[in-house]
Backbone as XML, in Angstrom:
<?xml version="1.0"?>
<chain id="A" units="angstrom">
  <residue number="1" name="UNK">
    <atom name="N" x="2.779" y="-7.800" z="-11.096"/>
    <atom name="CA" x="1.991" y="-7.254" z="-10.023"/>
    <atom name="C" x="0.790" y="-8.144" z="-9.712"/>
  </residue>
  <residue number="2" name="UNK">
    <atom name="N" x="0.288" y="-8.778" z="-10.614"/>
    <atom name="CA" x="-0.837" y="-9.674" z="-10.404"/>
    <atom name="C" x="-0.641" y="-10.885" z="-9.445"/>
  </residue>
  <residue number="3" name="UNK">
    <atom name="N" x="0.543" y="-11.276" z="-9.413"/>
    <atom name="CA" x="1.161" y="-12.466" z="-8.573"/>
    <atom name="C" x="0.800" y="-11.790" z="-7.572"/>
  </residue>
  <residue number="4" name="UNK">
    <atom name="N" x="0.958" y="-10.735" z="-6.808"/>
    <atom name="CA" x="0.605" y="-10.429" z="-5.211"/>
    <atom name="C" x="-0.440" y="-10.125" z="-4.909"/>
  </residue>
  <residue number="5" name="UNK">
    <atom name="N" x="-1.725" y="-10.445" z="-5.922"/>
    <atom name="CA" x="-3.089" y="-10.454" z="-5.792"/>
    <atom name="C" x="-3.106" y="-11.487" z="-4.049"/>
  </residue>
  <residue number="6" name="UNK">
    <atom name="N" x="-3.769" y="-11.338" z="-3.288"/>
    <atom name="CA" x="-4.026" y="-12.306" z="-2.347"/>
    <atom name="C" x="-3.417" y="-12.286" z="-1.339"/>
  </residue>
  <residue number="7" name="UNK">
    <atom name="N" x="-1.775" y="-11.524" z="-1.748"/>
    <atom name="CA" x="-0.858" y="-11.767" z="-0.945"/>
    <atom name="C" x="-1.154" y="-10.772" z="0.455"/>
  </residue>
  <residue number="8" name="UNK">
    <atom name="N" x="-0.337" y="-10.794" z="1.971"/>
    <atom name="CA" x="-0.124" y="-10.475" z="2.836"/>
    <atom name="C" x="1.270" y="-9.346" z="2.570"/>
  </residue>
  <residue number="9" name="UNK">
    <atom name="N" x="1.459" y="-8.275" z="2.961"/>
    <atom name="CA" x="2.362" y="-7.306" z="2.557"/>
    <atom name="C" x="2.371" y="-6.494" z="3.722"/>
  </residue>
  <residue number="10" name="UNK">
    <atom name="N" x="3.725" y="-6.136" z="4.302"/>
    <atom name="CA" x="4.718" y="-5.598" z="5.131"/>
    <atom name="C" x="4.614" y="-4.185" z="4.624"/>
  </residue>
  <residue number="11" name="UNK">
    <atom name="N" x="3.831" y="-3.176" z="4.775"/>
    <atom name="CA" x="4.344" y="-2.086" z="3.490"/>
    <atom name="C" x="4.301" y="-0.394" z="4.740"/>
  </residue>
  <residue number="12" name="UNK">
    <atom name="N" x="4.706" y="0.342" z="4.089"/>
    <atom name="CA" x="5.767" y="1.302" z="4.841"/>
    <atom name="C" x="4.503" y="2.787" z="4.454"/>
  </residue>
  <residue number="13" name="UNK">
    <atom name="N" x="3.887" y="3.312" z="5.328"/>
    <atom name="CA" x="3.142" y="4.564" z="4.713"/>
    <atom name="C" x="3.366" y="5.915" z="4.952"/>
  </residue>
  <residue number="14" name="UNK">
    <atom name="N" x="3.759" y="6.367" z="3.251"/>
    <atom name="CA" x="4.402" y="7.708" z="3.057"/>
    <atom name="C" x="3.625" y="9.069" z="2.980"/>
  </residue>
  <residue number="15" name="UNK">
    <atom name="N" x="2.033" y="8.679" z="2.790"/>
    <atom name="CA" x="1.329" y="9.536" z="2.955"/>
    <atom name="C" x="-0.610" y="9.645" z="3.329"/>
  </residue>
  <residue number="16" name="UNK">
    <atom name="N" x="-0.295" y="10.134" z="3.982"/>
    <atom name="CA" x="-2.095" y="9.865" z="4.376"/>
    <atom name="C" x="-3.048" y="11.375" z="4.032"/>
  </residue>
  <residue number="17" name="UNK">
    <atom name="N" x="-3.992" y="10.786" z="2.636"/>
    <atom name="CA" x="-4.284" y="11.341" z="1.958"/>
    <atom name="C" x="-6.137" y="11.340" z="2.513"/>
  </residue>
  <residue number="18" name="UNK">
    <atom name="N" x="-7.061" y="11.797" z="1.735"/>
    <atom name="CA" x="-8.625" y="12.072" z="2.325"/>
    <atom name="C" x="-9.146" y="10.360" z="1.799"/>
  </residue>
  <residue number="19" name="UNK">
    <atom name="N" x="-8.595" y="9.970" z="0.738"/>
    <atom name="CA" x="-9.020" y="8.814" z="1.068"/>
    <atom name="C" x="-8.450" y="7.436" z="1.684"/>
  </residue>
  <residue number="20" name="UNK">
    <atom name="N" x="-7.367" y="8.160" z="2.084"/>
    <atom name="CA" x="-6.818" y="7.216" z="2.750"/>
    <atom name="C" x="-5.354" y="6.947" z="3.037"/>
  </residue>
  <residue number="21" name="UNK">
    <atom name="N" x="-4.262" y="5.827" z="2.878"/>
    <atom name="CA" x="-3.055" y="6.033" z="2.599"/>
    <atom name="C" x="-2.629" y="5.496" z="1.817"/>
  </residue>
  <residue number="22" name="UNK">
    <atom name="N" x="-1.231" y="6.072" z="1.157"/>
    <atom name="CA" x="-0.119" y="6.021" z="0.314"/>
    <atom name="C" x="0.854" y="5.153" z="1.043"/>
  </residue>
  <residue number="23" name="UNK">
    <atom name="N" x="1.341" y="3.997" z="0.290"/>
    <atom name="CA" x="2.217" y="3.237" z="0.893"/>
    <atom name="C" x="2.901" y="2.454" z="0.496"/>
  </residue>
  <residue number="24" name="UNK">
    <atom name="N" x="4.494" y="1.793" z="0.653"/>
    <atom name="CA" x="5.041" y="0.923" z="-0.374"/>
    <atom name="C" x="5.543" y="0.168" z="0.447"/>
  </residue>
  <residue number="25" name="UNK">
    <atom name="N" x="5.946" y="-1.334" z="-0.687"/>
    <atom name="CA" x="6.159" y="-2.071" z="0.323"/>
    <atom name="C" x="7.765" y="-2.024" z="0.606"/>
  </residue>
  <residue number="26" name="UNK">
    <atom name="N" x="8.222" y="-2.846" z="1.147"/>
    <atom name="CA" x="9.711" y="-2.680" z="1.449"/>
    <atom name="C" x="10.893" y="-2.834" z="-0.015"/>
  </residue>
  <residue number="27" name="UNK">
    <atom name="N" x="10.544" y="-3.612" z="-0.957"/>
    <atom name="CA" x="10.854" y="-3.610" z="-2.415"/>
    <atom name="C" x="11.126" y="-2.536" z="-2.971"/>
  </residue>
  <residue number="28" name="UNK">
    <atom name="N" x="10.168" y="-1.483" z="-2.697"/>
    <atom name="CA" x="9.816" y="-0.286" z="-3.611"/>
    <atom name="C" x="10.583" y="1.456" z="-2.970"/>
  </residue>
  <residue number="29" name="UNK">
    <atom name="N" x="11.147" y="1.727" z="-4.181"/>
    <atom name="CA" x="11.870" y="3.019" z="-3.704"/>
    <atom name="C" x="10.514" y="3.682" z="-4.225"/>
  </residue>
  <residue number="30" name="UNK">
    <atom name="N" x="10.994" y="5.340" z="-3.201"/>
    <atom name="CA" x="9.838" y="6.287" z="-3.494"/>
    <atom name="C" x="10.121" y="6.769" z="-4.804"/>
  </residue>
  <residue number="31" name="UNK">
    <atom name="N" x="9.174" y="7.551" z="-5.112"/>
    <atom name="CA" x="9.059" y="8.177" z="-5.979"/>
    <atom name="C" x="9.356" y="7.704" z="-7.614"/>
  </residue>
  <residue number="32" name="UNK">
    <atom name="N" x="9.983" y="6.048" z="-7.673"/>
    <atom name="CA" x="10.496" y="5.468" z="-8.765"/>
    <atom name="C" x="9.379" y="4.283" z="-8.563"/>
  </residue>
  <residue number="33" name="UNK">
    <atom name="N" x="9.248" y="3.485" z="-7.826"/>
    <atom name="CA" x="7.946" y="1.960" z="-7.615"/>
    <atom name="C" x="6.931" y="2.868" z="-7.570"/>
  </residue>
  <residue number="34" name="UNK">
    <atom name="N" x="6.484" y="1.636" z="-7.990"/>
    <atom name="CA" x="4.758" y="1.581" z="-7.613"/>
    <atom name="C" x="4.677" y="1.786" z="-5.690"/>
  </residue>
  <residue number="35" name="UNK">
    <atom name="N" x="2.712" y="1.811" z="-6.088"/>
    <atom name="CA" x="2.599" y="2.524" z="-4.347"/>
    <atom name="C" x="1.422" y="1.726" z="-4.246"/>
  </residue>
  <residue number="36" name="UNK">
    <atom name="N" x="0.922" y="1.492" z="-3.269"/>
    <atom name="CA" x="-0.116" y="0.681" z="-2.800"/>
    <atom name="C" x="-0.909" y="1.533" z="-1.622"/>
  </residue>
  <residue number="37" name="UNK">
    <atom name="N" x="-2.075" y="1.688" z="-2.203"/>
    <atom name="CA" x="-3.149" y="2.200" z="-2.139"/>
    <atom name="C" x="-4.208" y="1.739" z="-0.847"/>
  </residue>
  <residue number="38" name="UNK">
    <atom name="N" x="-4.133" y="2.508" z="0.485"/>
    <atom name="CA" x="-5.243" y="1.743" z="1.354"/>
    <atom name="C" x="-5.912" y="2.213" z="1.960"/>
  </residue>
  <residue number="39" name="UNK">
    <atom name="N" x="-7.195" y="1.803" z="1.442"/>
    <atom name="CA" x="-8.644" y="3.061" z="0.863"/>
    <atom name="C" x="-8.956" y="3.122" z="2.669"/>
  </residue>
  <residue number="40" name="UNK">
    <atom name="N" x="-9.626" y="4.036" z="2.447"/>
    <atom name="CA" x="-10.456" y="4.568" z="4.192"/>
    <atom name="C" x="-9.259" y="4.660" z="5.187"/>
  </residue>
  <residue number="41" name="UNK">
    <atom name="N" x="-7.948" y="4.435" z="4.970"/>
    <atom name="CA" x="-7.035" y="4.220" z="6.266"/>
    <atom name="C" x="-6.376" y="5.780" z="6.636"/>
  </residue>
  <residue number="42" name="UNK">
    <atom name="N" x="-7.312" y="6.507" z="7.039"/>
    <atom name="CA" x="-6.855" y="7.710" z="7.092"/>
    <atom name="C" x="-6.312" y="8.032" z="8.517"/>
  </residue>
  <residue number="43" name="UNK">
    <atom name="N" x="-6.778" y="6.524" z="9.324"/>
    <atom name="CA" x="-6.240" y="6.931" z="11.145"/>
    <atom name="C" x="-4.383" y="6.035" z="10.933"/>
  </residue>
  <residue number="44" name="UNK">
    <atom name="N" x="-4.274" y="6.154" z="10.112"/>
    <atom name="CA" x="-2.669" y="5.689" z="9.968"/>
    <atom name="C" x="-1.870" y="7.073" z="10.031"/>
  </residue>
  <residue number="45" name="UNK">
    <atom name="N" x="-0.388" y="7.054" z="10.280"/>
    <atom name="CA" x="0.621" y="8.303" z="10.511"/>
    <atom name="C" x="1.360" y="7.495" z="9.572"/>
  </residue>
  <residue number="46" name="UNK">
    <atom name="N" x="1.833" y="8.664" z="8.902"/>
    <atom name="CA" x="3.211" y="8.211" z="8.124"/>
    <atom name="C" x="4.540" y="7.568" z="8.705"/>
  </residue>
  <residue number="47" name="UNK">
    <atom name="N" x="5.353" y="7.222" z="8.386"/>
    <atom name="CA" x="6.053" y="6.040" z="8.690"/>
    <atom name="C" x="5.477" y="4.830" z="9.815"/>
  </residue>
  <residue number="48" name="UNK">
    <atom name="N" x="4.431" y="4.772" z="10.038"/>
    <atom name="CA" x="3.322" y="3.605" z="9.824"/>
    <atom name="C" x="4.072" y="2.413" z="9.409"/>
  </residue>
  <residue number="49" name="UNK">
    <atom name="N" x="4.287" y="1.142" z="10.011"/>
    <atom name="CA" x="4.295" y="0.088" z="9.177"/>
    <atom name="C" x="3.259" y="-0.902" z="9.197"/>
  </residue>
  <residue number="50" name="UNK">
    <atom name="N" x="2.379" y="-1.199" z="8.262"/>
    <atom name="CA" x="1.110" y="-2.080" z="8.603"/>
    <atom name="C" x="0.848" y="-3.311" z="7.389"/>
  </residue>
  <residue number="51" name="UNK">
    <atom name="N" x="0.579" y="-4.063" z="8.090"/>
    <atom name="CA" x="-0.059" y="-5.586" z="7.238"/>
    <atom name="C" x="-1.199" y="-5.384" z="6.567"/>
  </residue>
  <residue number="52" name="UNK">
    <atom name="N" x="-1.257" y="-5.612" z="4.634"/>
    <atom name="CA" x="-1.987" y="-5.057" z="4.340"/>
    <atom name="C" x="-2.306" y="-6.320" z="3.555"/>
  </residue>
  <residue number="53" name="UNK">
    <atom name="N" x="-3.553" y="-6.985" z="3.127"/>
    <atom name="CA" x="-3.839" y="-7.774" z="2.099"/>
    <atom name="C" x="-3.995" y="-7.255" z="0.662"/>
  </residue>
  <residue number="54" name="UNK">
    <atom name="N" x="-3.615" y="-7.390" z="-0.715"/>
    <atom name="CA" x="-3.614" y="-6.938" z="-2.010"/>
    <atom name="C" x="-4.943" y="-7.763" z="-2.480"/>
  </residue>
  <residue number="55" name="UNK">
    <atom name="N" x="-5.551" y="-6.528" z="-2.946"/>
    <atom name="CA" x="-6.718" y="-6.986" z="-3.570"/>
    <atom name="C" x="-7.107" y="-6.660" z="-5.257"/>
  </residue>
  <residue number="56" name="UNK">
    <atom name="N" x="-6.203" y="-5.481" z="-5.509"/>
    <atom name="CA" x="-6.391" y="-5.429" z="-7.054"/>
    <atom name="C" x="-4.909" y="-4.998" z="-7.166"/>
  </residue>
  <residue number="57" name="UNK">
    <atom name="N" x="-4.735" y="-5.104" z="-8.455"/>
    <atom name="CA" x="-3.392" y="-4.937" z="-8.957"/>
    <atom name="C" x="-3.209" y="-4.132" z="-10.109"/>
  </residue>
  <residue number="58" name="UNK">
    <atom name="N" x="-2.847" y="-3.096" z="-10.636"/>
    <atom name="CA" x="-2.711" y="-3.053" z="-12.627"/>
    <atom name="C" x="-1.060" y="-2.744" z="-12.864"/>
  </residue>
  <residue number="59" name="UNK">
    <atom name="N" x="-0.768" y="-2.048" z="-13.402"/>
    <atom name="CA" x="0.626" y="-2.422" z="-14.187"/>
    <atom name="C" x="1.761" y="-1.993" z="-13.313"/>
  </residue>
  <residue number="60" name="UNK">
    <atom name="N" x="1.299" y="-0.801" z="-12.215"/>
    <atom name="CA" x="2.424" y="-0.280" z="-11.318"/>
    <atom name="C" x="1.825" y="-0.376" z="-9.778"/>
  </residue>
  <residue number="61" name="UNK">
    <atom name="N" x="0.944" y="-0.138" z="-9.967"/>
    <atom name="CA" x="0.239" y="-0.162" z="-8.722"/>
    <atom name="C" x="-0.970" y="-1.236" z="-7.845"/>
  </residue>
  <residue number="62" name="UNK">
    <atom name="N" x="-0.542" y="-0.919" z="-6.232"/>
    <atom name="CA" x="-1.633" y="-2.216" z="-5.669"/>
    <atom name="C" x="-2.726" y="-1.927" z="-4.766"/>
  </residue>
  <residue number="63" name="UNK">
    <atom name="N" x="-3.788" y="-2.278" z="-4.280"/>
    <atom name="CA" x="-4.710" y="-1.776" z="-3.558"/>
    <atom name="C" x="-4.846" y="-3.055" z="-3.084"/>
  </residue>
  <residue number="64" name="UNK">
    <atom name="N" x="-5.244" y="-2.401" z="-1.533"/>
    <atom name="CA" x="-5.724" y="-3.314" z="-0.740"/>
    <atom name="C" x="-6.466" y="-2.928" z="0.858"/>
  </residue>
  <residue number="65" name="UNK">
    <atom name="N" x="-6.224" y="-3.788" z="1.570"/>
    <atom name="CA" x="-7.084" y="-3.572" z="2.889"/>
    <atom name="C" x="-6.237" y="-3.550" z="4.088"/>
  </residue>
  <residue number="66" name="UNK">
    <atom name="N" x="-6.261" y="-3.047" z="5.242"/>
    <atom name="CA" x="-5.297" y="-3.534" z="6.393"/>
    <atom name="C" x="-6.281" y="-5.189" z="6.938"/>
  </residue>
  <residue number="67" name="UNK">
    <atom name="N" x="-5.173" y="-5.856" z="7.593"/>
    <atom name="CA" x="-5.568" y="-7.120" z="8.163"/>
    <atom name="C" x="-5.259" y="-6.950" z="9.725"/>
  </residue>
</chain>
C-alpha cells in the first residue's frame, strides 16, 4: 500500500459519509479490499468516479485528496 503513496487513482465512491467519502479503486472488491478515504468530500454522490491523489497509506487502507 505504501507504493501508491503519491500516486494519481481512478477510484469508484460507495459511500458518502459526514466526513466525507468512502471509495475504492477499480482493483478493489467491496466489502473484501481496502477503501480509500476522502476527507471533506461530502459534495460527491455515490457511484461518483473521481481522481484522487494518495497521501497516507497503512496496511489496508488509503487516504487522500481529490485533484
Amino acid at each position: 500500500m505504501q507504493k501508491r503513496v503519491g500516486r494519481i487513482d481512478t477510484v469508484l465512491v460507495d459511500e458518502v459519509v459526514e466526513e466525507g467519502a468512502v471509495a475504492r479503486s477499480k482493483a478493489d472488491a467491496p466489502e473484501i479490499d481496502g477503501q480509500v478515504f476522502i476527507d471533506g468530500a461530502t459534495h460527491l454522490r455515490v457511484g461518483d468516479f473521481v481522481e484522487v491523489e494518495i497521501e497516507e497509506a497503512d496496511e489496508y487502507d488509503l487516504w487522500g485528496h481529490l485533484v
